[in-house]
DRENKEVEX-400979 format. One line per 10 residues: number of its first residue (from 1); for each residue x, y, z of C-alpha. Coordinates in steps of 0.05 Angstrom, whole numbers, plus 32768, in hexadecimal, padded with zeros to 4 digits. Each point is the difference from the previous one (the first is absolute). Layout:
N
NUM = X/Y/Z ~ ...
***
This chain:
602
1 = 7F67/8117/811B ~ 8033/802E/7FDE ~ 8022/7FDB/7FC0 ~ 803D/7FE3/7FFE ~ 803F/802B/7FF3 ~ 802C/7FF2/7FC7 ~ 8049/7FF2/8008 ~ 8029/804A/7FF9 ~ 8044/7FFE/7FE1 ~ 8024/8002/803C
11 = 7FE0/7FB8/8010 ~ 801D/7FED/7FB8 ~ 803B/801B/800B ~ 800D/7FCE/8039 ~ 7FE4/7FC4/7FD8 ~ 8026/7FC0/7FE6 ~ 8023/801B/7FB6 ~ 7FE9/804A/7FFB ~ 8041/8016/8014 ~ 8020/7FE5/7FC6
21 = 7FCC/800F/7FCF ~ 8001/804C/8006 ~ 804F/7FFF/8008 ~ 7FFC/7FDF/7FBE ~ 7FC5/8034/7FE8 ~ 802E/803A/801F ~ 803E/7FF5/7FDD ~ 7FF0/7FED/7FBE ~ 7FD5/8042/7FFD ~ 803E/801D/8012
31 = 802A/7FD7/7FD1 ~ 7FD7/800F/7FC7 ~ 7FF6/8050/8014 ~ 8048/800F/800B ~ 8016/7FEA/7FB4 ~ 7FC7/8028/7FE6 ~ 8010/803F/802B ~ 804A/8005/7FE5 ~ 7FED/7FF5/7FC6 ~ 7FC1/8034/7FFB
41 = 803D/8032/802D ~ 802D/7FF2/7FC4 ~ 7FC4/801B/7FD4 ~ 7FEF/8038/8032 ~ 8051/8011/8002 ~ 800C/8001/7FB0 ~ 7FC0/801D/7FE0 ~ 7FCA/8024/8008 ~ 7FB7/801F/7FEB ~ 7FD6/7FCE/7FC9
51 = 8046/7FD7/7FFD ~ 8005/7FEE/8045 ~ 7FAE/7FF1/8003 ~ 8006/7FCD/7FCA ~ 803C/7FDE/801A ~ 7FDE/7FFC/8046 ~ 7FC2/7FE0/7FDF ~ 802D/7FD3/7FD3 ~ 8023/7FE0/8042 ~ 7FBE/7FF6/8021
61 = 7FD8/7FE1/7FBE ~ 8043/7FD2/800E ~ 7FE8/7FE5/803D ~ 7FBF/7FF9/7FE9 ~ 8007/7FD7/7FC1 ~ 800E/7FC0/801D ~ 7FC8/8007/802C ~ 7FD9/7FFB/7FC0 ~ 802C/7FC9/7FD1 ~ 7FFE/7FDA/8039
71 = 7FBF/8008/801D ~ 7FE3/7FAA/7FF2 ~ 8041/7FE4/800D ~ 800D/801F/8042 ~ 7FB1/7FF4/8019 ~ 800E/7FB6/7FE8 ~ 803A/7FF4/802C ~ 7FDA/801D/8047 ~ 7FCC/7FD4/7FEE ~ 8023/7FBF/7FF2
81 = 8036/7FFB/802F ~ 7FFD/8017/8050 ~ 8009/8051/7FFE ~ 8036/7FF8/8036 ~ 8031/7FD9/7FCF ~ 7FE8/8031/7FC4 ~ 801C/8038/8032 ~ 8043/7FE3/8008 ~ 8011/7FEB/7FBA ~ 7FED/8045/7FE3
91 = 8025/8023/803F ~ 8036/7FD1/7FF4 ~ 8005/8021/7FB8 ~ 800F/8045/800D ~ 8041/7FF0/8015 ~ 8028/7FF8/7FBD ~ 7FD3/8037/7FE9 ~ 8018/802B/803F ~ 8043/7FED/7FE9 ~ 7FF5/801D/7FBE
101 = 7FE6/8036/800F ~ 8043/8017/802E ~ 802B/7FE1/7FC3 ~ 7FDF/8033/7FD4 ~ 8002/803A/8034 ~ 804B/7FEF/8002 ~ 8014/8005/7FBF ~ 7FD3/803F/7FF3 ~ 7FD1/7FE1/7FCC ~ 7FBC/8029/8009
111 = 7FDD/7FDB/7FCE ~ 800E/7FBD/800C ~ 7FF1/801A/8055 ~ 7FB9/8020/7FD9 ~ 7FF2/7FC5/7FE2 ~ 800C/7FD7/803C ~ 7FC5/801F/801C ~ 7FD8/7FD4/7FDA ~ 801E/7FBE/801A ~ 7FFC/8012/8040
121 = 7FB1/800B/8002 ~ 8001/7FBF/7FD6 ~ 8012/7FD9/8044 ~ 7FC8/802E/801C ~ 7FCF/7FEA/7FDC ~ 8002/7FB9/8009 ~ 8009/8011/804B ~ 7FC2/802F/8009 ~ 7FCF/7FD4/7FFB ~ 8015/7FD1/8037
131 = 8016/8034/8026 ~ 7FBB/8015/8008 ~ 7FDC/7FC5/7FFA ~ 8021/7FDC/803D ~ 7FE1/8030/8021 ~ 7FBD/7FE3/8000 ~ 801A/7FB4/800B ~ 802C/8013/803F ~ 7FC6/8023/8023 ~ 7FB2/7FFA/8006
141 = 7FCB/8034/7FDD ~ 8000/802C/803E ~ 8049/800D/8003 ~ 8000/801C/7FB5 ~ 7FF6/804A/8007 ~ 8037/8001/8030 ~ 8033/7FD7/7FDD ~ 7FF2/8028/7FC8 ~ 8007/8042/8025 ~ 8044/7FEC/8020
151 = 8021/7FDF/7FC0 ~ 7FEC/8042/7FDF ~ 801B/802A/803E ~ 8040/7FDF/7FFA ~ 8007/8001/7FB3 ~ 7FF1/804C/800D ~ 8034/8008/8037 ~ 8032/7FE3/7FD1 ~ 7FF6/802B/7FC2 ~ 8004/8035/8031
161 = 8041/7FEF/8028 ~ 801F/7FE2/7FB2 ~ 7FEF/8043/7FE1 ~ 8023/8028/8033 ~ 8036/7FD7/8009 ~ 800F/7FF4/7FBC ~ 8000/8049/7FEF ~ 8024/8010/8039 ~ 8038/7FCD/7FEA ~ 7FF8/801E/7FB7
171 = 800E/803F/8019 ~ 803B/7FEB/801F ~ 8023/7FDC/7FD5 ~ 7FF3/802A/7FBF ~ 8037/8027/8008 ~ 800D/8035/7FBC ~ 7FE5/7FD1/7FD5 ~ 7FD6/800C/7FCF ~ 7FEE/7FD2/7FC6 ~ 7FE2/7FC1/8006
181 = 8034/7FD0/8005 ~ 8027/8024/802E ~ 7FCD/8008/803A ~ 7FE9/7FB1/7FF5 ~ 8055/7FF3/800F ~ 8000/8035/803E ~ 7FBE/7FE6/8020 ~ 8015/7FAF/7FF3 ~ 8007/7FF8/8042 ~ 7FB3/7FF9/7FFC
191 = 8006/7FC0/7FDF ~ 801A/7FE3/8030 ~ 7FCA/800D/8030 ~ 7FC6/7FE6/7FCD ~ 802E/7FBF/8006 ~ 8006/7FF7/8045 ~ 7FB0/8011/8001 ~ 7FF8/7FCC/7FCE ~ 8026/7FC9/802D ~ 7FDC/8012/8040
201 = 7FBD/7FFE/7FE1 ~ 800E/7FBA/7FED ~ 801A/7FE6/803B ~ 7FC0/801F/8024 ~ 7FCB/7FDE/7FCF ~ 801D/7FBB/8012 ~ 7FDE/800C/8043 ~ 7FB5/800F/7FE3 ~ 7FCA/7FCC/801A ~ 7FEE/7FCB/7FD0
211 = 7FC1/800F/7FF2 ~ 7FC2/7FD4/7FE3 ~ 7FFA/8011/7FAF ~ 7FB7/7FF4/7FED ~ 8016/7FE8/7FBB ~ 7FE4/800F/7FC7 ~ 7FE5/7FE2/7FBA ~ 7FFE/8019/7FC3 ~ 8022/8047/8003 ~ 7FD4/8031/7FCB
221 = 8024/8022/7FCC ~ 8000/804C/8007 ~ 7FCA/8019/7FDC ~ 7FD8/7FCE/8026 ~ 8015/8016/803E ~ 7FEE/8042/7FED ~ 7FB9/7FFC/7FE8 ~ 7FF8/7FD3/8040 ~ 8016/8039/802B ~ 7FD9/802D/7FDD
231 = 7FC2/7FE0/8004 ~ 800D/7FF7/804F ~ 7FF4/8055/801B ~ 801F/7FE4/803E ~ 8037/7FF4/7FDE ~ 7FFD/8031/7FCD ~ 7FF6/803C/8025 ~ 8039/7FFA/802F ~ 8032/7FE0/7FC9 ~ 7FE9/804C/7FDA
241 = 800D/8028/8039 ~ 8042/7FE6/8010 ~ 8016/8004/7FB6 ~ 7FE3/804E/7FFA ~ 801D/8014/803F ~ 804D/7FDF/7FED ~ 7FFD/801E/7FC3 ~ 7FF7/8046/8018 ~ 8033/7FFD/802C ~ 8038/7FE6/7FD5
251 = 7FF2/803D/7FD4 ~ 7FFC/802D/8042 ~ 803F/7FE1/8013 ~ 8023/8009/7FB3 ~ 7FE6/804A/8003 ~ 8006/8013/8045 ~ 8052/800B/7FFF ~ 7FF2/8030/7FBC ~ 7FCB/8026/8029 ~ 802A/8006/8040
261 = 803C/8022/7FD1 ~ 7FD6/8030/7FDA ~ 7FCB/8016/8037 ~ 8033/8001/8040 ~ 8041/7FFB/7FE7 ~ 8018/7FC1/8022 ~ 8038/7FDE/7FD9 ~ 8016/7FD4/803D ~ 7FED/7FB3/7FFA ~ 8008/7FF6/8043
271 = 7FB8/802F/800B ~ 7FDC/7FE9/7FB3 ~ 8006/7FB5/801B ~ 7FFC/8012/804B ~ 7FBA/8030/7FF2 ~ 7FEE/7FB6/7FD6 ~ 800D/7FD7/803B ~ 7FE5/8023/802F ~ 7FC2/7FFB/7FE4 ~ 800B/7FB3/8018
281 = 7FF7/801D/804D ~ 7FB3/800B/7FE6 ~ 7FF4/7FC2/7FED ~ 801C/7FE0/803A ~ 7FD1/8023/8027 ~ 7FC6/7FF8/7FCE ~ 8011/7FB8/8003 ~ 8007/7FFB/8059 ~ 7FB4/8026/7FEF ~ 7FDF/7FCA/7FE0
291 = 8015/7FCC/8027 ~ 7FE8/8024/803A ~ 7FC1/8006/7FE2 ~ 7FF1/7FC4/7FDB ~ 8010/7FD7/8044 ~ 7FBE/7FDF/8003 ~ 7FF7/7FFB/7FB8 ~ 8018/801D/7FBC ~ 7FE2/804B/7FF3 ~ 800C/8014/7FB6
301 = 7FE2/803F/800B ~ 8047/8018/8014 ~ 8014/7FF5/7FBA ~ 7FC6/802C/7FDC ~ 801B/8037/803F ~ 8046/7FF8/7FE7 ~ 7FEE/800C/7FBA ~ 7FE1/8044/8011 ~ 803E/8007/8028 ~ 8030/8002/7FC9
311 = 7FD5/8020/7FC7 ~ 8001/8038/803E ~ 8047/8000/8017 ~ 801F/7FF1/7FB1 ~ 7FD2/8043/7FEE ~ 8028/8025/8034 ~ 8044/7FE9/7FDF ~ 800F/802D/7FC6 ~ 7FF1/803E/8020 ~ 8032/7FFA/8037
321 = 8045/8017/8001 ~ 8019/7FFB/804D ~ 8024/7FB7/8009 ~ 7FEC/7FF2/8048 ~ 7FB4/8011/7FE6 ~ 800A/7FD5/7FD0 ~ 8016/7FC8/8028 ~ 7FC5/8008/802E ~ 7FD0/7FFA/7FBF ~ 8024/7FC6/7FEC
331 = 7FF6/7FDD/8046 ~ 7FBC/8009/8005 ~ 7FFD/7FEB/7FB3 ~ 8025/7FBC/801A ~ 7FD1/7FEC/8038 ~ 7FC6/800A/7FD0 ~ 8026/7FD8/7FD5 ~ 8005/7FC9/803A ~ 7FB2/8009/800D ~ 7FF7/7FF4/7FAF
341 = 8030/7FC0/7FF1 ~ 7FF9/7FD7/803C ~ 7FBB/7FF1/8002 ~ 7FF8/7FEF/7FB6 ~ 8043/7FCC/800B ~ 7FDB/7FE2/8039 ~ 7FBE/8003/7FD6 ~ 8027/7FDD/7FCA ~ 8012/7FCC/8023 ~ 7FBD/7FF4/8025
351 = 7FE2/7FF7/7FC0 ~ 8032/7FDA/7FD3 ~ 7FF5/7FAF/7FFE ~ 8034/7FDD/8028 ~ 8019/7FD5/7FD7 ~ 8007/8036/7FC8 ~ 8020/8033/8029 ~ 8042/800A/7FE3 ~ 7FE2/8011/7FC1 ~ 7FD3/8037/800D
361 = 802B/8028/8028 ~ 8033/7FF0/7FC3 ~ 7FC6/8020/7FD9 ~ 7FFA/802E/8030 ~ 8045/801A/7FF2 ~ 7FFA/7FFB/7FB7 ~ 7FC3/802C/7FFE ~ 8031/802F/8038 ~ 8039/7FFB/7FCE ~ 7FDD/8004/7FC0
371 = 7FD9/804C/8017 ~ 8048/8012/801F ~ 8020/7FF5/7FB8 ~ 7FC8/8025/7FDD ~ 8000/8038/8035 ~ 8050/8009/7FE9 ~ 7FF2/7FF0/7FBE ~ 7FD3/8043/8002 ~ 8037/8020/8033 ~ 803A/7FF1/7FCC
381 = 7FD5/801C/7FCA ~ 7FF2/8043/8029 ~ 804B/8003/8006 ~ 8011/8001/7FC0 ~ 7FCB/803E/7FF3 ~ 8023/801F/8039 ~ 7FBA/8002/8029 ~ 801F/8026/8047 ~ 7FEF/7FD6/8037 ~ 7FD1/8022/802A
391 = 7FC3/7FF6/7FC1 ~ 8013/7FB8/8007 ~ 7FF0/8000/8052 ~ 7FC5/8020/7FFA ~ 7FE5/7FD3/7FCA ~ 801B/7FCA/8035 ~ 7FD0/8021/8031 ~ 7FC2/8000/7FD9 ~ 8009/7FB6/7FE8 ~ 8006/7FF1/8048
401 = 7FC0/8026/8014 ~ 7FD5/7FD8/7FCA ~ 8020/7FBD/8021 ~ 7FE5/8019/804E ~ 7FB3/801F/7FDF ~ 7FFE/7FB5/7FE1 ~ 8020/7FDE/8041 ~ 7FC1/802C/802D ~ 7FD4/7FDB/7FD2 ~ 8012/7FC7/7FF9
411 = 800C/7FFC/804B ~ 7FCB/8033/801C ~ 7FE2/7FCA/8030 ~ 8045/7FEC/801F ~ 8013/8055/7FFC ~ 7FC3/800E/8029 ~ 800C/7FC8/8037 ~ 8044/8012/8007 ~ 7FEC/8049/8008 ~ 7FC0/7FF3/8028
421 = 8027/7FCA/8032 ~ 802D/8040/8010 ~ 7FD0/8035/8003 ~ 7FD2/7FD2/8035 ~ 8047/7FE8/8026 ~ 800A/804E/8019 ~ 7FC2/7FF7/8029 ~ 7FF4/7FBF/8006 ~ 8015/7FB9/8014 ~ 7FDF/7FD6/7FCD
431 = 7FF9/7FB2/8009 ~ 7FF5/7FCC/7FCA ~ 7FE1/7FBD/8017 ~ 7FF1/7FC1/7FD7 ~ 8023/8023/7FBB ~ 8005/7FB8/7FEB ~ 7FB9/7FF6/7FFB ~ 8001/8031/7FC8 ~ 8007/7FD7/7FB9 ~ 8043/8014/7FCF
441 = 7FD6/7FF5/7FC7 ~ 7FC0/7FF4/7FE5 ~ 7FB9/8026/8011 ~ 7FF3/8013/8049 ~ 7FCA/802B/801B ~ 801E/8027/803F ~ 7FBF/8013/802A ~ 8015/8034/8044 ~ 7FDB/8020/802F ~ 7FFF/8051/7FF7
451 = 801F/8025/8032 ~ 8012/803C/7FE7 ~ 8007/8027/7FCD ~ 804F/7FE6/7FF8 ~ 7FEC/7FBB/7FFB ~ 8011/7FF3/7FB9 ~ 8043/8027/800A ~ 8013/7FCC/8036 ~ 7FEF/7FC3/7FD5 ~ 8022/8020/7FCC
461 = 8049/8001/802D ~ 7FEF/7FBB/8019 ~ 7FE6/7FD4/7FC0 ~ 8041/7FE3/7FD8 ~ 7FD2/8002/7FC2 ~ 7FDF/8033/7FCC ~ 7FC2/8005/801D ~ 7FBA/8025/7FE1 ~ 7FD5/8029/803B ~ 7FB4/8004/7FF7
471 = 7FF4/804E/8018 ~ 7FCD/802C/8001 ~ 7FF2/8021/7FC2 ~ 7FFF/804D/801A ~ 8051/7FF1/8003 ~ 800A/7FDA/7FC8 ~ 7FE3/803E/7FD3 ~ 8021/8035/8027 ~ 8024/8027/7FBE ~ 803F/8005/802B
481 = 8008/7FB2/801C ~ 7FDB/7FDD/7FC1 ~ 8047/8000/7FD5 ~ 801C/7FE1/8038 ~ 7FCA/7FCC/801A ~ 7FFC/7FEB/7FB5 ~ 8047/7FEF/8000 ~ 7FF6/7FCD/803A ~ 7FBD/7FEB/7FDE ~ 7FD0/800D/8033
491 = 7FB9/7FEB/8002 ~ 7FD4/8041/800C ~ 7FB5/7FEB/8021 ~ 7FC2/801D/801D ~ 7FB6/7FE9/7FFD ~ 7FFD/800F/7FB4 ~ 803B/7FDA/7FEC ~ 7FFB/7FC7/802A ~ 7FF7/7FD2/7FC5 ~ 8038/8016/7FD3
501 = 8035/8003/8042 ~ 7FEC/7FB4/8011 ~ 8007/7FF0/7FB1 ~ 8046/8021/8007 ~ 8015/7FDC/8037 ~ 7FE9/7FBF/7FDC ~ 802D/800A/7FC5 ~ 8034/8015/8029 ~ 8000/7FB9/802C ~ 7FF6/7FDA/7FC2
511 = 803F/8022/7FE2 ~ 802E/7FE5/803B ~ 8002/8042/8027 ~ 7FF3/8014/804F ~ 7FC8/8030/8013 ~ 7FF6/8023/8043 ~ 7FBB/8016/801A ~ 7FE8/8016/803D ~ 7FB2/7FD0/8003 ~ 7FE5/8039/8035
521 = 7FFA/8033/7FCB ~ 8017/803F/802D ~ 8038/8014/803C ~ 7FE1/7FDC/803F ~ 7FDC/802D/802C ~ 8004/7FDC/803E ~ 803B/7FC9/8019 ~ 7FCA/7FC7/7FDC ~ 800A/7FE7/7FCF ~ 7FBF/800D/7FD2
531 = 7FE4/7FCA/7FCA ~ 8025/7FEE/7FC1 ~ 7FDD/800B/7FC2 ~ 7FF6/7FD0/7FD0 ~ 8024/8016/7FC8 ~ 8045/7FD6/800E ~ 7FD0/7FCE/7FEE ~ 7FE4/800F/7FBF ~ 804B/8018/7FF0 ~ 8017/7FB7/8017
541 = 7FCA/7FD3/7FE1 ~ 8018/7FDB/7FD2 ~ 8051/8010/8000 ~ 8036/7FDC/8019 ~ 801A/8032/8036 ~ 8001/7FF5/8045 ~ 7FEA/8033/8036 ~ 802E/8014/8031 ~ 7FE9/8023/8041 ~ 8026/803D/8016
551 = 7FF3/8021/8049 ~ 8018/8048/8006 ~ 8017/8012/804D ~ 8015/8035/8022 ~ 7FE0/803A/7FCD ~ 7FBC/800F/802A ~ 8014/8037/8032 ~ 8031/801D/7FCE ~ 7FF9/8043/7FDC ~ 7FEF/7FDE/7FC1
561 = 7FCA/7FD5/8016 ~ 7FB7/801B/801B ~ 8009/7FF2/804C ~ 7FEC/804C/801C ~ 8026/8010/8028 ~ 803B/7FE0/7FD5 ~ 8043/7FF6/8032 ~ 8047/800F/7FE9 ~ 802A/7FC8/8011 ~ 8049/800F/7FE6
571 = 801A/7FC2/7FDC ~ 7FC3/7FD5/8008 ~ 8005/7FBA/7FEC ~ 7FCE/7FEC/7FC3 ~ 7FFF/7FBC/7FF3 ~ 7FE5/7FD8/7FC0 ~ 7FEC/7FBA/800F ~ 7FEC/7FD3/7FC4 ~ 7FD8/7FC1/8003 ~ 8008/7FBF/7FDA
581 = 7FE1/8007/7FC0 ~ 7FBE/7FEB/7FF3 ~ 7FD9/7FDD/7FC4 ~ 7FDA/802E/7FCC ~ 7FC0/7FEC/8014 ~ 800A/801E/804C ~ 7FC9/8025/8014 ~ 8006/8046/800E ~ 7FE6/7FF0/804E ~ 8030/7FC6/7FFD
591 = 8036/8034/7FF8 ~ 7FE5/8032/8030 ~ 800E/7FC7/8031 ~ 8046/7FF6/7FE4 ~ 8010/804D/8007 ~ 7FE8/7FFC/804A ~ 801C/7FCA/8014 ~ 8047/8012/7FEA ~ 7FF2/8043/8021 ~ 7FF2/7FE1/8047
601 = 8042/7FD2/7FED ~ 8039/801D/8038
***
């Protein structure tokens, strides 16, 4: 039987309360975008070179600051009252801060409009965390990845359609002026559209679902929070991620505009934001990507492919001169960018406790806030030394190739499925049966018959979990494959290290992890299925794993197996059938059975 298929967005899109919910998500990215692009214009419009850097970076670390002050109250309040009614009051805020803003605009008072800025992320702050935490109470764990993916594609499509539109307005209301306060007085008019987005948005939230809050005890204090997230890799790793990747960006973002002047001559706000947004088209796609592929079941191997993405793509970016070039890089920057971020959300909130989940991601956005701060901290700094922008990109580049060599590591066993389930879907139809007999957690011995010589590369695509192969010792010391093999800790054997491969296995099991072997000891010469060996026993003996059978179809007869004469078969179907686990002490006949059995199973 095939496995079930996860909802897509469209199927959310149609469900009871989405609707509202990304209205709300869509124009309060918008509302909160547009005051920062005329302001950031202003800056673009009345300074330039180090100046116009440090400003850009001072109005972002605006935004970013209450994400930090207000990191334990904000998590407190998702987790104590329903996220719905946490949505509405905070919504309900921006209002007479809307208002304030256009009274400032009005009256041309740039600073009090600049500092403004940091009241209006104060409502955002206390509204991110439920805005992303209703997520996982209004649908199951399956529906995640694409929730995720179309609250981000949304929250893209608006900082694309704000930035252009804002600009555009900007441009067209300027007029001749010239300092500050003047353009803030020709361009109020804006105002009065962050109002009216500031009423709508209320009026939408009132129609959210009421939603089930978990409730919580105790609420940790920060640092406690923190160490517990650090201790959790889980956690930690995607929470680190996130932060890294946000903070490059907001200093790609605060450079970008000094770049664009200097290297192509652009002085036009309309292109600096528009070559911005359109970055945003990217990670729409990158984001309609991984919910395409992560229908059956969350693949973070996308986000270890987006980080090499955008070390690759952000290398590109200094060197290049012609816009629409550069707004090709940028989109293919943006869906790596959509590969990278939506996974490690979804992972995020896979792995955070229920009841606790508005304060991880509130830590979550601390730690994204906190490294954006420092990263213009440093960016404010460089300014003031007059550092030209395109060093500053490039040292952007390499920080982001370090983050994708230690995302390939750290996620070399999902990298390789991913890869290998694409690879093996050009020619073939592969088939997963039974996936469920295969234990999350805890020690498992995976025991297959042997096909061919792809075998372990099908497991590989199939298994949701790290897995350890037992192979043949001639490949595990091959000078060009050992780097690799070692990386995915594979257990070389032969005749002369039978005794040290069954001791590895051993410690392996008793340390909680999976290991596949193939009990026949070679690729099947004949359609039989030859006697298992007895080392899955000695591995077993004495562990807590369980044994689960595995029966390999459709390989003999292929090129890769040793049927002679082997028969192409375009798109053949290859199916992996596993077995209900069995106790340690199986023997290896008792398993034999198993195997055959499930392969006569049709």
């Amino acid at each position: 039987m095939h496995p079930p298929q996860s909802p897509t967005p469209l199927r959310l899109w149609r469900s009871p309360g989405f609707f509202p919910y990304l209205a709300v998500v869509v124009i309060n990215a918008m509302l909160d975008l547009g005051h920062k692009i005329l302001i950031q214009n202003t800056v673009f419009k009345t300074t330039s070179g180090a100046l116009q850097m440090g400003l850009t970076a001072l109005v972002n670390a605006c935004i970013l600051v209450p994400f930090i002050v207000f990191f334990v109250p904000a998590g407190r309040m998702a987790d104590k009252y329903p996220k719905y009614r946490v949505i509405q009051a905070t919504i309900a805020a921006s209002i007479p801060v809307a208002m304030s803003i256009w009274w400032s605009y009005r009256n041309g008072m740039f600073f009090l409009a600049f500092a403004l800025t940091l009241v209006l992320a104060t409502q955002s702050a206390f509204y991110s965390p439920a805005k992303y935490g209703i997520i996982r109470e209004m649908y199951a764990e399956e529906y995640l990845t694409a929730a995720n993916a179309a609250v981000q594609a949304v929250t893209i499509v608006a900082i694309l359609l704000g930035s252009v539109a804002f600009s555009v307005l900007f441009e067209a209301w300027i007029g001749t002026a010239t300092q500050a306060g003047h353009i803030l007085t020709a361009i109020s008019p804006a105002g009065i559209l962050l109002v009216a987005g500031a009423v709508a948005q209320t009026i939408l939230a009132t129609r959210l679902p009421a939603t089930q809050n978990p409730g919580a005890g105790q609420t940790p204090a920060l640092a406690q929070v923190l160490r517990g997230v650090r201790s959790h890799p889980a956690l930690w790793g995607p929470m680190a991620g996130l932060a890294l990747f946000w903070a490059v960006n907001q200093v790609l973002f605060a450079a970008f505009g000094a770049h664009l002047k200097e290297a192509a001559g652009v002085t036009s706000t309309v292109v600096a934001q528009g070559l911005l947004a359109i970055g945003g088209v990217g990670i729409v796609l990158g984001s309609a990507l991984t919910a395409r592929v992560c229908r059956t079941r969350l693949e973070l191997g996308l986000a270890a492919l987006g980080a090499l993405g955008m070390a690759v793509c952000l290398g590109l970016l200094p060197w290049l001169t012609a816009v629409p070039v550069l707004g090709l890089v940028l989109v293919l920057y943006g869906t790596c960018a959509g590969l990278f971020i939506v996974p490690l959300n979804t992972l995020i909130q896979l792995r955070a406790p229920a009841s606790q989940l508005g304060i991880v991601l509130a830590a979550a956005n601390f730690l994204q806030n906190a490294a954006m701060l420092g990263f213009l901290v440093l960016t404010i700094g460089a300014a003031a030394l007059h550092m030209p922008p395109k060093p500053m990109l490039l040292v952007l580049a390499v920080i982001l190739a370090v983050m994708a060599a230690a995302s390939l590591a750290a996620l070399r066993f999902e990298t390789a499925r991913l890869f290998l389930r694409a690879l093996l879907g050009l020619f073939y139809r592969l088939r997963c049966e039974g996936i469920a007999h295969l234990p999350a957690t805890g020690p498992v011995l995976v025991a297959a018959n042997h096909v061919s010589w792809i075998d372990w590369a099908v497991l590989l695509a199939v298994l949701p979990r790290p897995v350890r192969f037992v192979i043949y010792s001639a490949y595990a010391e091959h000078p060009l494959l050992r780097p690799i093999l070692r990386a995915f800790g594979v257990i070389p054997v032969d005749s002369r290290r039978a005794a040290g491969a069954i001791r590895a296995m051993r410690t392996a099991l008793l340390d909680g992890g999976a290991v596949a072997i193939f009990p026949e000891g070679g690729i099947a010469r004949t359609p039989e299925l030859a006697p298992f060996q007895r080392g899955l026993e000695l591995a077993c003996r004495g562990t807590q794993a369980v044994i689960v059978p595995v029966a390999l179809m459709g390989l003999w007869g292929s090129l890769w197996s040793r049927c002679r004469p082997w028969r192409w078969q375009w798109r053949r179907t290859i199916t992996v059938r596993l077995g209900a686990p069995l106790p340690a002490a199986t023997s290896a006949h008792h398993v034999r059975e198993a195997v055959a059995a499930l392969r006569s199973e049709d």
